[in-house]
Structures are given as structure tokens and as C-alpha cells.
TIVO-561292 format. One record per residue: residue number from 1; z, x, y of N, C-alpha, C in turn. Coordinates in pm, whole numbers. Last residue first. Layout:
<zamars>
pos_n_pz_n_px_n_py_ca_pz_ca_px_ca_py_c_pz_c_px_c_py
NUM_Z_X_Y_Z_X_Y_Z_X_Y
...
</zamars>
This chain:
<zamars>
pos_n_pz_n_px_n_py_ca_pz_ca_px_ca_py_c_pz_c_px_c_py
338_23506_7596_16244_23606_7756_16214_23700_7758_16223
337_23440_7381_16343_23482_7397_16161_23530_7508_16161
336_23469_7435_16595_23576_7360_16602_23578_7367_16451
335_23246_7593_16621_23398_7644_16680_23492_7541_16579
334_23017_7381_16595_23070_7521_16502_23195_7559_16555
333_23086_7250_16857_23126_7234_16716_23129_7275_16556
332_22984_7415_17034_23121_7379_17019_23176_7295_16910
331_22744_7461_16968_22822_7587_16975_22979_7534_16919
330_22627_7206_16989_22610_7256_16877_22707_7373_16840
329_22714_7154_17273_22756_7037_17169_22743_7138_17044
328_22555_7373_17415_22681_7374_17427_22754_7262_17334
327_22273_7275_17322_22342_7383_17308_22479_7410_17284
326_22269_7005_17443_22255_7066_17327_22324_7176_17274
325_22261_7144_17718_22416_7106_17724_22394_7055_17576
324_22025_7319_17797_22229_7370_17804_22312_7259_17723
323_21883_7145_17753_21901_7192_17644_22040_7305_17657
322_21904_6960_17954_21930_6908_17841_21945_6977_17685
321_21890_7154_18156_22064_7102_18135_22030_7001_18033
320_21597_7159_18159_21711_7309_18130_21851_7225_18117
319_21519_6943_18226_21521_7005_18083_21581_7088_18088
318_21586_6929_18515_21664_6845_18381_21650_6900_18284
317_21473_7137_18584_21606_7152_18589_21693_7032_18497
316_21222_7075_18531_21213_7157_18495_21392_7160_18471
315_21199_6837_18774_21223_6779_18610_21256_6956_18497
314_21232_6971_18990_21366_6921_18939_21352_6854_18807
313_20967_7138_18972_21101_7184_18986_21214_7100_18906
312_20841_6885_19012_20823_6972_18892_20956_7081_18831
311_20881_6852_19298_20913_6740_19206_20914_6811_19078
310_20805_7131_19398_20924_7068_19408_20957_6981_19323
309_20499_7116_19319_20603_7211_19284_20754_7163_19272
308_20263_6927_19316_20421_6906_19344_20508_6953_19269
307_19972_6999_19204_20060_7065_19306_20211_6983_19370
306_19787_6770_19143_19901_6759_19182_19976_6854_19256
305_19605_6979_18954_19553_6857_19061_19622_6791_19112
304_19682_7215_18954_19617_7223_19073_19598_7097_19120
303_20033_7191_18802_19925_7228_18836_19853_7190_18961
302_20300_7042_18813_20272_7145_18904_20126_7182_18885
301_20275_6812_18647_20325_6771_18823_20268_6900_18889
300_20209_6908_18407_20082_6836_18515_20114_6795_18638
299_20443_7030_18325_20267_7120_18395_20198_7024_18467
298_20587_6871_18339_20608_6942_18388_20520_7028_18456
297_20491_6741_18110_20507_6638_18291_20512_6770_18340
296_20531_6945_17894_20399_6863_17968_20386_6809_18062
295_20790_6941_17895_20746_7096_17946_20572_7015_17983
294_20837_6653_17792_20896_6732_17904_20790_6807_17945
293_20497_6582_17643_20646_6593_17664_20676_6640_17736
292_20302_6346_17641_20330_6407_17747_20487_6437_17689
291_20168_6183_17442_20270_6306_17408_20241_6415_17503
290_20048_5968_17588_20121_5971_17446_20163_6083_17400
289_19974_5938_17790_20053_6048_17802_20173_6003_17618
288_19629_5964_17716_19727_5914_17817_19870_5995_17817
287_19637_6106_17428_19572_6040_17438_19680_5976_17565
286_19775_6408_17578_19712_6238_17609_19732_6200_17400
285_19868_6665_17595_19936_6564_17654_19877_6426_17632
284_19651_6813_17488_19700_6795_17649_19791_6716_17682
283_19651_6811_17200_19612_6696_17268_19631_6735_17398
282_19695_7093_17099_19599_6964_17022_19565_6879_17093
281_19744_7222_17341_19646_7274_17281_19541_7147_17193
280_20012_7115_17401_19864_7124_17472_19741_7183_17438
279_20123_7097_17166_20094_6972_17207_19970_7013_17320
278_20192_7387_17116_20090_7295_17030_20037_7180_17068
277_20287_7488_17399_20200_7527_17332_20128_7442_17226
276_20543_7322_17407_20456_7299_17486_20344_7373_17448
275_20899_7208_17315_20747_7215_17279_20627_7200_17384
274_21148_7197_17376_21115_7278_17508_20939_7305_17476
273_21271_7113_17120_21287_7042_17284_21177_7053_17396
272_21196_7263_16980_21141_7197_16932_21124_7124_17082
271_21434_7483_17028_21255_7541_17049_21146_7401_17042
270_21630_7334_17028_21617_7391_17125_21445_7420_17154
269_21677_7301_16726_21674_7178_16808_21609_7229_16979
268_21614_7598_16588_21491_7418_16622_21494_7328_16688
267_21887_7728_16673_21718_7799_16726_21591_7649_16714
266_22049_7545_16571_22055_7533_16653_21896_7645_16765
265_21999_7525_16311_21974_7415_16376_21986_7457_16534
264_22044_7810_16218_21879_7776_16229_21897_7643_16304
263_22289_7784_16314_22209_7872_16310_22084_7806_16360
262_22439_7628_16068_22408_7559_16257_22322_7666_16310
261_22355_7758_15920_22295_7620_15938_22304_7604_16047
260_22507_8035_15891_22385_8016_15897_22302_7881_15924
259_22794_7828_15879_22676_7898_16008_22567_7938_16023
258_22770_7683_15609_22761_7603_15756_22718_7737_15894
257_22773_7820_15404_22663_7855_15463_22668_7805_15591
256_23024_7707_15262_23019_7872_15291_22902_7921_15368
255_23005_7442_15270_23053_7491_15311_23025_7678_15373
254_22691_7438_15077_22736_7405_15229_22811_7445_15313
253_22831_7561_14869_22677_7624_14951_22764_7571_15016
252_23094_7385_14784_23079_7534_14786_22980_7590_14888
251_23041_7121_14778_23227_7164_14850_23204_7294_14838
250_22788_7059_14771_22887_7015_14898_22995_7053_14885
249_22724_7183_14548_22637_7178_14658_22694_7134_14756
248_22928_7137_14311_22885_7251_14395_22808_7318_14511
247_22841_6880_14321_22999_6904_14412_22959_7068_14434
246_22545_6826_14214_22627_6790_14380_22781_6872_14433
245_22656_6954_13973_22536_7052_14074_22539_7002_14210
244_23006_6915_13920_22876_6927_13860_22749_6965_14005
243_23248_7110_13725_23228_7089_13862_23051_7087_13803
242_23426_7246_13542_23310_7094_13524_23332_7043_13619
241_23572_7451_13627_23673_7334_13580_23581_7217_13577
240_23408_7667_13510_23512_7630_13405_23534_7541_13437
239_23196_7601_13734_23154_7593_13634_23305_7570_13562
238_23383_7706_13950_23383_7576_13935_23281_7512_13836
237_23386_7993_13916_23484_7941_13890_23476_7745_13832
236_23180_8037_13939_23182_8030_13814_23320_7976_13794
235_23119_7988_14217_23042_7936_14137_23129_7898_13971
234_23260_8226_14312_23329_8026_14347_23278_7967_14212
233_23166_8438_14261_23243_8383_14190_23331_8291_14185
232_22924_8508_14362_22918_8433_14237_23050_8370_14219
231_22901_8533_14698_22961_8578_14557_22897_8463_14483
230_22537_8536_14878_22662_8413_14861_22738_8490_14688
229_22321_8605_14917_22432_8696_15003_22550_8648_14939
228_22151_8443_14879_22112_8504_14814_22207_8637_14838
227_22193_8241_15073_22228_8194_14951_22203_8301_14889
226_22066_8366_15300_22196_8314_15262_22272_8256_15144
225_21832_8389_15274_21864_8495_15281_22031_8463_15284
224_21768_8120_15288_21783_8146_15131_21767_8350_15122
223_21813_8042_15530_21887_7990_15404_21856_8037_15297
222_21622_8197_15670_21729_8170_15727_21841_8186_15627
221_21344_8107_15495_21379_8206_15483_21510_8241_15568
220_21353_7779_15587_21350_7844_15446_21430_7975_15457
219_21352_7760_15896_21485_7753_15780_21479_7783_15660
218_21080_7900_15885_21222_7948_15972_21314_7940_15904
217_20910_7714_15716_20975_7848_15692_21078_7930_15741
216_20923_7500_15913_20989_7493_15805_21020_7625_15765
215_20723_7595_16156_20857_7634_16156_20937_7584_16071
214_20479_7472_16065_20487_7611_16136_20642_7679_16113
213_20524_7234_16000_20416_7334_15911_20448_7498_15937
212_20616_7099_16164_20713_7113_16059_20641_7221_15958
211_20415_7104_16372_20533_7173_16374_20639_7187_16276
210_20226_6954_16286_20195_7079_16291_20349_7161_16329
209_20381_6716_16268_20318_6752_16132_20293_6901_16154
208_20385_6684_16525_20483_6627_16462_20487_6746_16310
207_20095_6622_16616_20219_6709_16646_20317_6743_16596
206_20080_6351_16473_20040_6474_16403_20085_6622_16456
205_20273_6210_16571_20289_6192_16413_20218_6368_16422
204_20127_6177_16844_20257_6223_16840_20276_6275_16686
203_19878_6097_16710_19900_6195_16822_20030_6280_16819
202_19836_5788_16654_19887_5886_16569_19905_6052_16609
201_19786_5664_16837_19893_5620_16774_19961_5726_16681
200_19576_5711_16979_19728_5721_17047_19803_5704_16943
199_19448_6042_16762_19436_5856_16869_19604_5881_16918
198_19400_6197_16594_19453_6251_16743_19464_6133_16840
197_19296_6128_16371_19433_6198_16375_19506_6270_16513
196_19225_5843_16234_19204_5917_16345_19316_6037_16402
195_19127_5882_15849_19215_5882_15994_19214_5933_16114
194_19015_5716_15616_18966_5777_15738_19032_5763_15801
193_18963_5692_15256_19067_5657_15370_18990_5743_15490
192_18911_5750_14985_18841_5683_15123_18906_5609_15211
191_19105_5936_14857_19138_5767_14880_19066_5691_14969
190_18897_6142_14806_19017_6116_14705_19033_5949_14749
189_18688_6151_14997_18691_6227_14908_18789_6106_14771
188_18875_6073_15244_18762_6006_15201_18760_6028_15050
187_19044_6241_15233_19089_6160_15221_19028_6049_15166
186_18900_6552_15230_18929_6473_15147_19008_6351_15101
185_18803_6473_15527_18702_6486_15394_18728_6457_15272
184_18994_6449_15671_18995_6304_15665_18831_6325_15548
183_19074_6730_15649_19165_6660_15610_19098_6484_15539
182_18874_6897_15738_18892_6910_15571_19009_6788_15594
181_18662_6709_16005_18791_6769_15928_18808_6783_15801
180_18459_6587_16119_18406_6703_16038_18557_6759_15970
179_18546_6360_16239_18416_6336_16149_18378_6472_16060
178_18800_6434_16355_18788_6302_16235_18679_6296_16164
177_18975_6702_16333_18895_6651_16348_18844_6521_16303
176_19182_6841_16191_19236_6694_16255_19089_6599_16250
175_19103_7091_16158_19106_6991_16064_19196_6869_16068
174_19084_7179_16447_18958_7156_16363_18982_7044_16254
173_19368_7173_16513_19286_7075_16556_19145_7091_16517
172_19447_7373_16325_19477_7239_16281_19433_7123_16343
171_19389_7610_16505_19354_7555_16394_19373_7429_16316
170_19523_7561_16754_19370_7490_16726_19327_7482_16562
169_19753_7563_16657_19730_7410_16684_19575_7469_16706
168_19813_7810_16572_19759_7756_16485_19770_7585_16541
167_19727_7932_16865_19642_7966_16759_19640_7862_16621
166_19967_7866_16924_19846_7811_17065_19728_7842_16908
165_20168_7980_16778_20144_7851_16804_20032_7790_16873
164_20056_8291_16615_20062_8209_16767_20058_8093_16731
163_20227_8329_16286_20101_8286_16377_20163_8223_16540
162_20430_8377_16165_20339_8509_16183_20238_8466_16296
161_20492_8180_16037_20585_8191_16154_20533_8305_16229
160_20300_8107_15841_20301_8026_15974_20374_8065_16063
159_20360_8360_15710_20258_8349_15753_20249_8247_15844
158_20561_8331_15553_20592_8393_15671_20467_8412_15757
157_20490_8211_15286_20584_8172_15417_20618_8228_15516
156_20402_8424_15132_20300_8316_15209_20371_8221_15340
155_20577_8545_15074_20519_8642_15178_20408_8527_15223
154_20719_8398_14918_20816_8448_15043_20673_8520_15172
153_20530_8419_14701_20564_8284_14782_20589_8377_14907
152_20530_8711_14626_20385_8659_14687_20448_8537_14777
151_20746_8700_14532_20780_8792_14635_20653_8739_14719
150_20708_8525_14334_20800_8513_14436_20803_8539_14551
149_20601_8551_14089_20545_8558_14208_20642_8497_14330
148_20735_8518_13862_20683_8657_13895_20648_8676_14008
147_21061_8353_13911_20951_8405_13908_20864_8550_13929
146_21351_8197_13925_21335_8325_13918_21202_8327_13846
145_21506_7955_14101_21396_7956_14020_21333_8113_14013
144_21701_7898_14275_21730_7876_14154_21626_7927_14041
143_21587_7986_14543_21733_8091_14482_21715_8046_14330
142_21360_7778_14569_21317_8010_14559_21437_8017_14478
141_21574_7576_14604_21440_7608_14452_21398_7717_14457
140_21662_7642_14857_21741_7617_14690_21687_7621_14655
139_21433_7657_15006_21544_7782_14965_21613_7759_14847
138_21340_7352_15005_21250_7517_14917_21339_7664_14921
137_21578_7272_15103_21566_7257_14966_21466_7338_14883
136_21589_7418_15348_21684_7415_15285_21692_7357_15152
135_21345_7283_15486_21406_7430_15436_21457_7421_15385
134_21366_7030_15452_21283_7057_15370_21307_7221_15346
133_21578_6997_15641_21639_6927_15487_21512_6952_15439
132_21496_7085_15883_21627_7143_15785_21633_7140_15668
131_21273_6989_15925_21292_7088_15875_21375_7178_15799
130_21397_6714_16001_21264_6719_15855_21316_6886_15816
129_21554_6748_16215_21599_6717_16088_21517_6744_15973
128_21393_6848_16363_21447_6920_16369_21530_6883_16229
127_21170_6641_16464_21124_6781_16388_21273_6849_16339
126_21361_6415_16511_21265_6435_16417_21185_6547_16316
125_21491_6564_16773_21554_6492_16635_21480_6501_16521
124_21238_6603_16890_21340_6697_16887_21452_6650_16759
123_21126_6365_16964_21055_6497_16859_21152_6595_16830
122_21311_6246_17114_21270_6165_16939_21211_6282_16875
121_21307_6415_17292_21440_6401_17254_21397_6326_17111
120_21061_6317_17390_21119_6457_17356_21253_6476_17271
119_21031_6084_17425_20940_6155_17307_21031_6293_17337
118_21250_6036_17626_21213_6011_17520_21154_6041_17408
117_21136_6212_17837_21247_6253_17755_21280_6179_17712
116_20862_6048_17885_20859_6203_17861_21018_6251_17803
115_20984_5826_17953_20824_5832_17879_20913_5959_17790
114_21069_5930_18244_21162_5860_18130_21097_5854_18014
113_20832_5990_18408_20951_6092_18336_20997_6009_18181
112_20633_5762_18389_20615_5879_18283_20763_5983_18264
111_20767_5662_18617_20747_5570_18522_20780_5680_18352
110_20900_5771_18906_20822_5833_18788_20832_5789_18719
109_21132_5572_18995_21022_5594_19067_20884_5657_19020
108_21394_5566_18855_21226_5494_18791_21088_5470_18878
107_21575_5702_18975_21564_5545_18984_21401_5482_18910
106_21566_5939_18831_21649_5863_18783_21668_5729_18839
105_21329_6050_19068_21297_6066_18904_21401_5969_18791
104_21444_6025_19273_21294_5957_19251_21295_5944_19133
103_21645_6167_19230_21687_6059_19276_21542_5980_19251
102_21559_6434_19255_21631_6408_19154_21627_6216_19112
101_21427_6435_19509_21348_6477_19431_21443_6398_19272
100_21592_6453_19699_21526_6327_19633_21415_6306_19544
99_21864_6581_19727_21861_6556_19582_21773_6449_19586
98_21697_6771_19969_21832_6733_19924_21781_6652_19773
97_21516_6887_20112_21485_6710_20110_21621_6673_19990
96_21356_7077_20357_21451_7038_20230_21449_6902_20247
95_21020_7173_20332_21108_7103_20385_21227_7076_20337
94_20783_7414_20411_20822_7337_20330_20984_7296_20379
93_20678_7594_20527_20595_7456_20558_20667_7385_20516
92_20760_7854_20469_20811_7799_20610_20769_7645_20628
91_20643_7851_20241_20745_7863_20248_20811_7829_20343
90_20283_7761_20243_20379_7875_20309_20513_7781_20310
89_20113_7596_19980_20184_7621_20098_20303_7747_20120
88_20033_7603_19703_19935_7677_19825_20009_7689_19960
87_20213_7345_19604_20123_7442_19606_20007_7472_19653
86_20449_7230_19799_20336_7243_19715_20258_7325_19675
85_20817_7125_19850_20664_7251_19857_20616_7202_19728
84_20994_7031_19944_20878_6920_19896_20806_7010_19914
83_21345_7101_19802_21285_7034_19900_21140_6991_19839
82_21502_7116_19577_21556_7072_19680_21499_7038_19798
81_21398_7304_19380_21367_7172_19359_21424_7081_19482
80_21382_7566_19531_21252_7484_19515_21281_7290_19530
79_21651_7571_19407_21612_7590_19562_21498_7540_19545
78_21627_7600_19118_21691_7504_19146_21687_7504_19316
77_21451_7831_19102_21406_7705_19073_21508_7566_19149
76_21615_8006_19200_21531_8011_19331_21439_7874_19275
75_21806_8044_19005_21843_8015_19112_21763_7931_19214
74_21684_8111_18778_21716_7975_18755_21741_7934_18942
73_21541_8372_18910_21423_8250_18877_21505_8129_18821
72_21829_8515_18848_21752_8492_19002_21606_8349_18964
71_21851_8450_18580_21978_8416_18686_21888_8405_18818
70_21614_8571_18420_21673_8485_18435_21786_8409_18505
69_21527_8856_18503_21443_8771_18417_21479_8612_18419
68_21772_8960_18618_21610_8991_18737_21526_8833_18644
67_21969_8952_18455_21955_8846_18598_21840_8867_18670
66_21862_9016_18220_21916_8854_18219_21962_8876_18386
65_21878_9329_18313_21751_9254_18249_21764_9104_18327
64_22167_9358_18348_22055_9373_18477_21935_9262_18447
63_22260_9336_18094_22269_9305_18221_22167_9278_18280
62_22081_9576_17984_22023_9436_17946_22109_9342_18053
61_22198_9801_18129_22064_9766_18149_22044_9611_18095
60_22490_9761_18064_22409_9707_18207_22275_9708_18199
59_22618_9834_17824_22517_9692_17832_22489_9668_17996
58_22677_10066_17904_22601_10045_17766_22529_9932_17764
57_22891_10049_18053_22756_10152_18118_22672_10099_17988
56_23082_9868_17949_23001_9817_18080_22845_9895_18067
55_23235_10052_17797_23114_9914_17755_23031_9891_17832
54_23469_10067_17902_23372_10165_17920_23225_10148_17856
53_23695_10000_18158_23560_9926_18095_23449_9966_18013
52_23863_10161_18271_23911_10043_18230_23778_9999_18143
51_23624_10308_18378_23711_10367_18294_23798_10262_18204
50_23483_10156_18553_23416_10194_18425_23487_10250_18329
49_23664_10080_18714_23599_9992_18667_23547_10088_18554
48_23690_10354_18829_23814_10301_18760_23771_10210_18682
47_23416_10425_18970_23514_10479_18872_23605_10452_18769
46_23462_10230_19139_23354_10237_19035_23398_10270_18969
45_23699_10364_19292_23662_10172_19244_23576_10182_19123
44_23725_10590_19416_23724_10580_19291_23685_10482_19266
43_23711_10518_19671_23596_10599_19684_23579_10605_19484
42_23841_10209_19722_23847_10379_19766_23711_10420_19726
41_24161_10089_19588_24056_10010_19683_23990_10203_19744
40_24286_10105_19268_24321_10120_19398_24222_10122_19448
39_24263_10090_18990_24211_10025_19047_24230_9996_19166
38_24442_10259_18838_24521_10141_18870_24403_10021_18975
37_24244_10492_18805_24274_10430_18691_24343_10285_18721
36_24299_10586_19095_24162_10576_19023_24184_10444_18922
35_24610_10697_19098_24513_10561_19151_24399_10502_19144
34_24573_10908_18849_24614_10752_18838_24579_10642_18926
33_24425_11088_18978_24390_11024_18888_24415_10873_18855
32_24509_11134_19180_24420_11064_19257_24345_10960_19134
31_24716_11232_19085_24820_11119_19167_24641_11076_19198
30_24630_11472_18988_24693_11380_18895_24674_11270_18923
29_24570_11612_19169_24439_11584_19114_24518_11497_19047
28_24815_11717_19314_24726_11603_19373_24611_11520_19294
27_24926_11846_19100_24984_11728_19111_24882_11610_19227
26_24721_12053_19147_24748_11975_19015_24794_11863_19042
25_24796_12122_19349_24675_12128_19362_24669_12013_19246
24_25066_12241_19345_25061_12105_19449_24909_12022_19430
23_25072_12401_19185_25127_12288_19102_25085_12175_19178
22_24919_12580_19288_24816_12542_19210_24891_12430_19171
21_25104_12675_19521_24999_12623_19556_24927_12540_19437
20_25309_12761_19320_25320_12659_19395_25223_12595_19424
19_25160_13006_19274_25203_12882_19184_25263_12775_19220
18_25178_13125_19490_25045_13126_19478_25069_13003_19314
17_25414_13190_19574_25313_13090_19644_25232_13060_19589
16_25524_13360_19308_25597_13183_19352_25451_13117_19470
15_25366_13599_19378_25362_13518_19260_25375_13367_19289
14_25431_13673_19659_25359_13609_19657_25316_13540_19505
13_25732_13697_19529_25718_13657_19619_25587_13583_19654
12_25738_13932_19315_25816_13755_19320_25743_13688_19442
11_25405_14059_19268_25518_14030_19347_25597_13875_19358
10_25256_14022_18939_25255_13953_19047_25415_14011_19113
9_25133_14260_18724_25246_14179_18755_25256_14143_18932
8_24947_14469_18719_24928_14365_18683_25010_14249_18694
7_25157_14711_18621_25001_14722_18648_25040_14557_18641
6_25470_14663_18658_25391_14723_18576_25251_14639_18635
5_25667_14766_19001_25651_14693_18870_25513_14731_18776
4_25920_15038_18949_25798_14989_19028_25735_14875_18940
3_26287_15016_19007_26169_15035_18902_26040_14982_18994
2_26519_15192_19111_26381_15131_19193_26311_15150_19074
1_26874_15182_19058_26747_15255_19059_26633_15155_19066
</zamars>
């Protein structure tokens, strides 16, 4: 007997096509999936990249940033430095001239380069050590010394790092001043002493001075947001076995702070390198080129009364691979205490 089928029930027949059709539909969307995912050459590529990757979409804008801001302007510096444009000239005027730009500058054809990464490399040592070892001991005295006014100190120290550098070298070039300065007033004042505080001799020294003024606090507050993070309970341990205030200072702080240190050493040795705001502000570079540093040759090859872009160029490219490769010494030997 002929049953009819019930409301709603597919004929065997076109039922099976019409599920067939959707398994073949399925199984295609699968098979395009996986080649997607295996990074097969197509219309998926992107796709797959981002799927394998999915980080990528999150940090491309700052991507992007570091090569419009920096990858294309290292590029088109290091092209500059290869030939002999000046400034004001058309691009077509200009000539390649292969590494003689480099080659002028490392046979002592530029007297002042060599001058110039000298004092740089001495200010760079100089500022960079003072600061450490003066941060790092007004951090130990904030951590050890519990006051009412503390919070006032901490907030007076953030006041040089608060200030434009272009701002506080003039200020400090008022009281450099020699005939009207609060400095050589009360030197007089107290040890009638009178110093010229911007001559040749002392030029560099006082640069020198305005930068340990400005950026000691860096390492202060660095280190003694680190010491103030640090357990207690090395400490107390090495209190029971009469451990005294040096050994706890070299086999405990130190140790346990060495990154925050290379840290801050490594933000001063770099910023100190690349000094060009205070020095041109206090002195331009002179008295002569008594503190022409780097980033200083640098301006005065390229400005208006020189215009030798190119030559400027390739000292620009030394300082950049003197502080890459700083850099890369300081990195790699934090690695190597870890």
C-alpha cells in the first residue's frame, strides 16, 4: 500500500540533490579554508598572513608610523650622503660621489670632525657617569630617609626634567653671565672669585654642569621607583647573617636593580651623545668650536652659510652608527647578566 508522504518531507530523490549540493558547497568553503590558512599564493595571502598573525592588525599603525618617521628619512639620508647637494639646489644638479664624502671626513680632511667626536664621546662618558652615581645616591638617601617633605623633594625634582632644554640653557646662560650672573655674584660675594663661565676653557665644563642639572633627576626618580618596588626579604635575611650596608649594596640593590640601571644608562648615554639644544643655546658651539659637538658640525655644515648637505649627511650617518652601535654594546650586555 501507497503511503503519501507527510506535509513537509522532502522527495528521496530531490531531498539527496539538494544535500549533496550543500555538502559539495561546504566541502568547497572548507578546502578554500585551509589553503587560506597554509599560505597558498591567491586572493587569500593577506588573509592567511593575518590569521597566522593576528598581532600584526594591532601594531601596524605604529608600524607604519617607524617607517614614514624613520626607515624612509634614514634611507634617503644615507642617499644624500653619497653625493654633493647643497642647499637650494635641484636634485637633478646634484652628483653622486660614492663614499667621498665618508673618506674626506676619516682621512683628516675635516680637522673639526675628529674635534667633534671627541668632545662627544668625552661628554657622553662624563655626563653619563656623574649622573648615574649622583642619581643613584639621592635615590638611596629619598629610600633611606623617611620625611615630611618628601613628597615636596620628589616634586622639586621633576622640575628640571619638566623644563625645555632650549629654555633651561638660557636660563642658566643668564647666570653664567660673568658681570651680572647670580653665580660669579656670589662667588665674589663668598670667595671673590670671578669666573668666566662661557670662555674656552670653561665652555665645555659648564655644558657639562647644565646637563647633570637637568637630567640627574632622570636617574633619581628611575632608581628610587626601584628601590621602592624591591621585597624586604633579602634584606632581612642578610641582616640575621651580619651582612653589612656595602655587601647589601653590592650583592643585593645592585644586583636586583641592574635593569632598571642599564635602563636609565642606557636613555643618558644616548641622549647625552646626540646633545644639541643646550650647547646651542649657551654657546653655539664656540667659544671656536670648543663645544662644537657632533649634532653641532652637523648644523653648521648644513646651514645657510655652508649649505653642504651631503658632507652633513655623512657626519649625521656617523653619529647615527655611533649611537646604534652604543646601543647595541649596552643591550647586549644586559642579555648576557640575564
Amino acid at each position: 500500500m501507497f503511503l503519501a508522504p507527510e506535509k513537509g518531507t522532502l522527495l528521496p530523490g530531490a531531498g539527496d540533490a539538494k544535500f549533496a549540493q550543500g555538502v559539495r558547497t561546504e566541502a568547497k568553503r572548507k578546502m578554500k579554508s585551509v589553503k587560506n590558512k597554509k599560505g597558498i599564493p591567491g586572493d587569500g595571502l593577506v588573509h592567511s598572513y593575518l590569521i597566522r598573525n593576528p598581532h600584526t592588525k594591532f601594531i601596524f599603525p605604529a608600524m607604519l608610523t617607524m617607517v614614514v618617521m624613520s626607515i624612509i628619512p634614514t634611507v634617503f639620508l644615507f642617499i644624500i650622503s653619497l653625493t654633493n647637494y647643497q642647499l637650494g639646489w635641484d636634485f637633478g644638479r646634484a652628483k653622486f660621489v660614492g663614499l667621498q664624502n665618508f673618506i674626506r671626513l676619516f682621512s683628516g680632511s675635516d680637522p673639526d670632525f675628529w674635534h667633534s667626536v671627541f668632545i662627544s664621546l668625552a661628554f657622553m662618558l662624563l655626563a653619563t657617569a656623574i649622573e648615574m652615581i649622583v642619581g643613584f645616591l639621592i635615590a638611596m638617601l629619598l629610600n633611606s630617609w623617611e620625611f615630611k617633605l618628601k613628597a615636596l623633594v620628589i616634586g622639586i625634582l621633576i622640575i628640571p626634567l619638566a623644563t625645555t632644554p632650549s629654555i633651561a640653557a638660557q636660563m642658566w646662560k643668564l647666570m653664567f653671565n660673568a658681570e651680572y650672573g647670580i653665580l660669579n655674584y656670589y662667588l665674589q660675594l663668598l670667595f671673590n672669585v670671578k669666573v668666566t663661565w662661557l670662555s674656552g676653557d670653561m665652555a665645555f665644563w659648564s655644558v657639562l654642569l647644565v646637563d647633570i642639572w637637568q637630567f640627574t633627576p632622570f636617574v633619581t626618580l628611575i632608581v628610587y621607583a626601584g628601590l621602592r618596588s624591591m621585597p624586604h626579604e633579602p634584606y632581612e635575611s642578610a641582616a640575621i647573617d651580619g651582612a653589612s650596608a656595602w655587601q647589601e649594596l653590592t650583592r643585593i640593590t645592585i644586583p636586583m636593580m641592574h635593569k632598571l640601571l642599564y635602563l636609565a644608562l642606557l636613555f643618558r648615554a644616548i641622549d647625552s651623545l646626540k646633545l644639541f639644544d643646550t650647547a646651542y643655546v649657551l654657546t653655539q658651539g664656540g667659544p671656536g668650536n670648543a663645544t662644537e659637538f657632533l649634532s653641532l658640525h652637523i648644523y653648521r655644515m648644513a646651514n645657510a652659510q655652508n649649505g653642504l648637505i651631503g658632507r652633513a649627511a655623512a657626519i649625521a650617518i656617523v653619529l647615527l652608527v655611533l649611537v646604534t652601535a652604543i646601543s647595541s654594546i649596552l643591550i647586549r650586555q644586559q642579555r648576557k647578566e640575564d
